[in-house]
C-alpha positions in Angstrom: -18.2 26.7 17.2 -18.7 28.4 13.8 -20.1 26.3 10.2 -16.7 27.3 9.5 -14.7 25.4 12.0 -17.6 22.5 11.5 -16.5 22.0 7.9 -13.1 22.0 8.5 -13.0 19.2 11.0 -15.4 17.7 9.5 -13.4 17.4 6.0 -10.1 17.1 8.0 -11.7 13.9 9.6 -13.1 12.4 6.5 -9.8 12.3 5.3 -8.2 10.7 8.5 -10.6 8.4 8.1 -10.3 7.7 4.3 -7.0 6.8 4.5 -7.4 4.5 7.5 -10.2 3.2 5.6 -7.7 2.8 2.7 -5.0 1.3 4.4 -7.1 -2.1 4.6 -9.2 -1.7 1.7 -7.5 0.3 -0.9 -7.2 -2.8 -3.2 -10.7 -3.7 -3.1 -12.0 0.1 -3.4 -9.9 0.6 -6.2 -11.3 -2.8 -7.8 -14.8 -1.0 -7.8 -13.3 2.2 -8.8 -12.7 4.6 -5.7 -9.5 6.6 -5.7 -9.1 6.5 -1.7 -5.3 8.0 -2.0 -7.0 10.9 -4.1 -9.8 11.1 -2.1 -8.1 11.4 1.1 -5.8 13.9 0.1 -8.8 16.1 -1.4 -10.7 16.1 1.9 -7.4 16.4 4.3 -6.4 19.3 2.3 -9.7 21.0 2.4 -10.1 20.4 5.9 -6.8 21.5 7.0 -6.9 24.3 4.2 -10.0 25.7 6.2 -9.0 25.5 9.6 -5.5 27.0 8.7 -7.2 30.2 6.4 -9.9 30.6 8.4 -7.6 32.3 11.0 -6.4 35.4 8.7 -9.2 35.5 6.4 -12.7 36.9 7.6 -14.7 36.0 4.8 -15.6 32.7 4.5 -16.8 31.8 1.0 -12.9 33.1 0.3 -11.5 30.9 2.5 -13.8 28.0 1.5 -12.6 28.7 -2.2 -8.9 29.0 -1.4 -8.9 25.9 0.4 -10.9 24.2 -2.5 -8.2 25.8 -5.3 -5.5 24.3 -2.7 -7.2 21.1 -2.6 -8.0 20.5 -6.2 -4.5 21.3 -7.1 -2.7 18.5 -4.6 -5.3 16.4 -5.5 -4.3 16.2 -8.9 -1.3 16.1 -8.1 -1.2 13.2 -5.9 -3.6 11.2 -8.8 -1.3 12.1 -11.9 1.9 12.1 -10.5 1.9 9.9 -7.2 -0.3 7.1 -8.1 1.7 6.4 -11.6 4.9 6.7 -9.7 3.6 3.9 -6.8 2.2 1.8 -9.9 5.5 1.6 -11.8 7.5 1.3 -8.7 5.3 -1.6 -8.0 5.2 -3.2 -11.2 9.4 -3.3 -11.4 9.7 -5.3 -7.9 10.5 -8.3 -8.8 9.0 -11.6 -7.6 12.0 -13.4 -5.1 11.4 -16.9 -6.6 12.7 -15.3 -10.3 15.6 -14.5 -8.3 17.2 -17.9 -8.1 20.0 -18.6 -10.4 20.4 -14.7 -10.8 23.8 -14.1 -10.5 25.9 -11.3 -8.8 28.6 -10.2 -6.4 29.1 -10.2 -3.0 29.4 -6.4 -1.2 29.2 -7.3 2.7 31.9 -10.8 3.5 29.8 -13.6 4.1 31.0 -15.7 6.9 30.4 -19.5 7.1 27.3 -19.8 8.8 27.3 -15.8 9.0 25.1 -13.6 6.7 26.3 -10.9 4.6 25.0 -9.0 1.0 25.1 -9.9 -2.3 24.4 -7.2 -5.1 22.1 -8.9 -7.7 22.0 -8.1 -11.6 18.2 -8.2 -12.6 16.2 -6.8 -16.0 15.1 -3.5 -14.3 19.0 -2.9 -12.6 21.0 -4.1 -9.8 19.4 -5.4 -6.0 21.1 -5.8 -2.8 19.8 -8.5 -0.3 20.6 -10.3 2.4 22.6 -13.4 2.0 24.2 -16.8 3.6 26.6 -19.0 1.8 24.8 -22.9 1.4 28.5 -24.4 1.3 28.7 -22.6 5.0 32.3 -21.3 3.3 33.4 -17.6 3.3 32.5 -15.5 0.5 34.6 -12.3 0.0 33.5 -9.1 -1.0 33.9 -8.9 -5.1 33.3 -13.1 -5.3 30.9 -13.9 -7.8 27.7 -16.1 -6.9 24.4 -17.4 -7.8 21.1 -17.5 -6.2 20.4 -21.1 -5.0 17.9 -20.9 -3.2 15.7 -18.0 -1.0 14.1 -18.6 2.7 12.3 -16.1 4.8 13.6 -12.9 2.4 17.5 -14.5 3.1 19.3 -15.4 -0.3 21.0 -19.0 0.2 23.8 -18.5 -2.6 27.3 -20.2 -4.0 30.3 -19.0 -5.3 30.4 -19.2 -9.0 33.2 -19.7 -11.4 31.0 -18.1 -14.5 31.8 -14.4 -14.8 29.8 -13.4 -18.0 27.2 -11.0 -17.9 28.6 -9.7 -14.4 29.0 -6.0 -13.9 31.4 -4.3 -12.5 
């Protein structure tokens, strides 16, 4: 096997094992201050960037450099554009338990001891979830409810008679 092929596998499976590394331990690295998302996708990309340019170019500094241009550029890519993105999308989840009270309509019937969906108005838009009626009562779709409570990711709501603040 040529020093070629070597460096490609070899940065291919650095980056394979990276982000395996990262999928258990990206919180902590990042604590200290490694990237592994960015660093992954550097070596994965020069890795694979060799072994795919290697085939139709003989020279290999060219394809070394190619795949190192290729690499760079994904890489910031992924740090400037991805990594922001996953922050903010993140950040705007909100926590259930801020949920209760939330008011919002019903989209899927909710039969009595059945489950359906509420749509939910929040500060960062509108959420749909899973729901159950705690009166065990219908709920039709368009009825207006509150959040009274929320087990295992299932919102236990009521039917409410206050229609402010409710979209439509």
């Amino acid at each position: 096997m040529s020093t070629i092929l070597l460096i490609g596998w070899g940065a291919l499976g650095l980056g394979v094992l990276i982000a395996l590394i990262g999928l258990f331990l990206d919180d902590v690295l990042e604590a200290i201050g490694l990237d592994t998302l960015s660093i992954g996708c550097f070596a994965t990309v020069l890795g694979g960037g060799i072994l795919l340019f290697q085939q139709w170019v003989d020279n290999s500094v060219s394809v070394i450099l190619f795949s190192l241009i290729i690499a760079l550029a994904l890489t910031i890519f992924v740090h400037f554009y991805i990594k922001p993105v996953k922050k903010v999308e993140s950040s705007m989840t909100t926590s259930l338990d801020t949920m209760i009270g939330v008011k919002g309509k019903v989209i899927l019937e909710i039969s009595p001891n059945g489950i359906g969906e509420v749509l939910l108005y929040t500060g960062f838009g509108v959420t749909n979830r899973p729901a159950m009626s705690v009166a065990n009562e219908t709920l039709y779709q368009n009825d207006v409810i509150s959040v009274v409570e929320i087990k295992d990711n299932v919102f236990y709501v009521k039917k409410s008679n206050d229609h402010s603040n409710i979209e439509n």
